[in-house]
C-alpha positions as CSV (number, residue, x, y, z in Angstrom):
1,X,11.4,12.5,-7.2
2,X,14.6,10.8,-8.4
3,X,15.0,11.1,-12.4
4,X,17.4,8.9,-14.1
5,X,18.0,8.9,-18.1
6,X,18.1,5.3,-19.5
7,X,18.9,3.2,-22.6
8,X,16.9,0.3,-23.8
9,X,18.3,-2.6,-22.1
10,X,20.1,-0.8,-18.9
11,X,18.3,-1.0,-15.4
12,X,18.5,0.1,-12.2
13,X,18.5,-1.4,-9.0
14,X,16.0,-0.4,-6.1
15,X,17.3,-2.0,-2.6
16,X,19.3,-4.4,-3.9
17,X,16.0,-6.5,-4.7
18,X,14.1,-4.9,-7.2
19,X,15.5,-4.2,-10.9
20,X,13.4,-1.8,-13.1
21,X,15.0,-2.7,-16.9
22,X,13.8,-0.3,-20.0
23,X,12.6,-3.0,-22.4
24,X,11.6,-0.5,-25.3
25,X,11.0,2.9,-26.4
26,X,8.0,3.3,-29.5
27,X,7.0,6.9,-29.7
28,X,5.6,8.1,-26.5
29,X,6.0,4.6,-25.2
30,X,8.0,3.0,-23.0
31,X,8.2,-0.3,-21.9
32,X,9.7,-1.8,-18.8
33,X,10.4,-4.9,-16.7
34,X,10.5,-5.1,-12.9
35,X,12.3,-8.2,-11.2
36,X,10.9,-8.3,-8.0
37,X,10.1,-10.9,-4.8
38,X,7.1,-12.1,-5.1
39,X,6.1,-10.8,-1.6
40,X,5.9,-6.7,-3.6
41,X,3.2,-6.1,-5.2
42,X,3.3,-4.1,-8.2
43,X,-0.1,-2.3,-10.1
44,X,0.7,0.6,-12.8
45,X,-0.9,3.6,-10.8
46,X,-4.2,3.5,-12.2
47,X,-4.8,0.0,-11.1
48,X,-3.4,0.6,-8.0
49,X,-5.9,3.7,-7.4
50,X,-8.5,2.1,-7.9
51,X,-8.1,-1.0,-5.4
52,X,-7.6,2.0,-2.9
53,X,-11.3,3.4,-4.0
54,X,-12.4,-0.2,-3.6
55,X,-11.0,-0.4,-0.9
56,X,-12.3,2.7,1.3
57,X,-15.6,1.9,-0.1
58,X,-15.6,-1.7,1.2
59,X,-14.3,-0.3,4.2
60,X,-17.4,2.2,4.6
61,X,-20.4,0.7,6.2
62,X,-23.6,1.5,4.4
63,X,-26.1,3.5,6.2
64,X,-28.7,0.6,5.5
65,X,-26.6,-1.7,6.8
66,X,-25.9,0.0,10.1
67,X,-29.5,0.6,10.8
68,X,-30.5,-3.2,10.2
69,X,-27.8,-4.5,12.3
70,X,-28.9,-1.9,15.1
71,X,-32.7,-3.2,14.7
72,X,-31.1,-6.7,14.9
73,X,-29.5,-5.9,18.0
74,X,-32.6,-4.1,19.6
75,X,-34.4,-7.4,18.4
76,X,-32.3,-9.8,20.8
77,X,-31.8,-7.6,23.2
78,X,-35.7,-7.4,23.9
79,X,-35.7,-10.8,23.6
80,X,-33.5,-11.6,26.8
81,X,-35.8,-9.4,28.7
């Protein structure tokens, strides 16, 4: 992990296309701004880690849903015979 020290109002620059600007320090908070193209997503970790849960459960057929599609298939298959 890269760690950089930064005042409010400096940046840096990620690939030419991404600027990450400190905004403001209160306390234990900091708050930034990220320029980016609208193609990059961006999601503060929790968010993001949670759309990957989603996301693997969506993914994850259901055990119900495997055996019903299975029957359905059985179904029309005995019904060509």
């Amino acid at each position: 992990m890269l760690v950089l020290s930064r005042k409010k109002g400096e940046s840096i620059i990620i690939q030419d296309h991404i600027e990450v600007t400190v905004l403001a320090v209160e306390g234990d908070t900091v708050r930034i701004g990220i320029s980016a193209p609208k193609h990059i997503d961006i999601f503060r970790q929790e968010i993001y880690a949670s759309i990957q849960e989603a996301n693997r459960e969506s993914a994850t057929p259901l055990a119900a849903n495997v055996e019903a599609f299975m029957e359905r298939l059985r179904n029309d298959s005995n019904k060509k015979e």
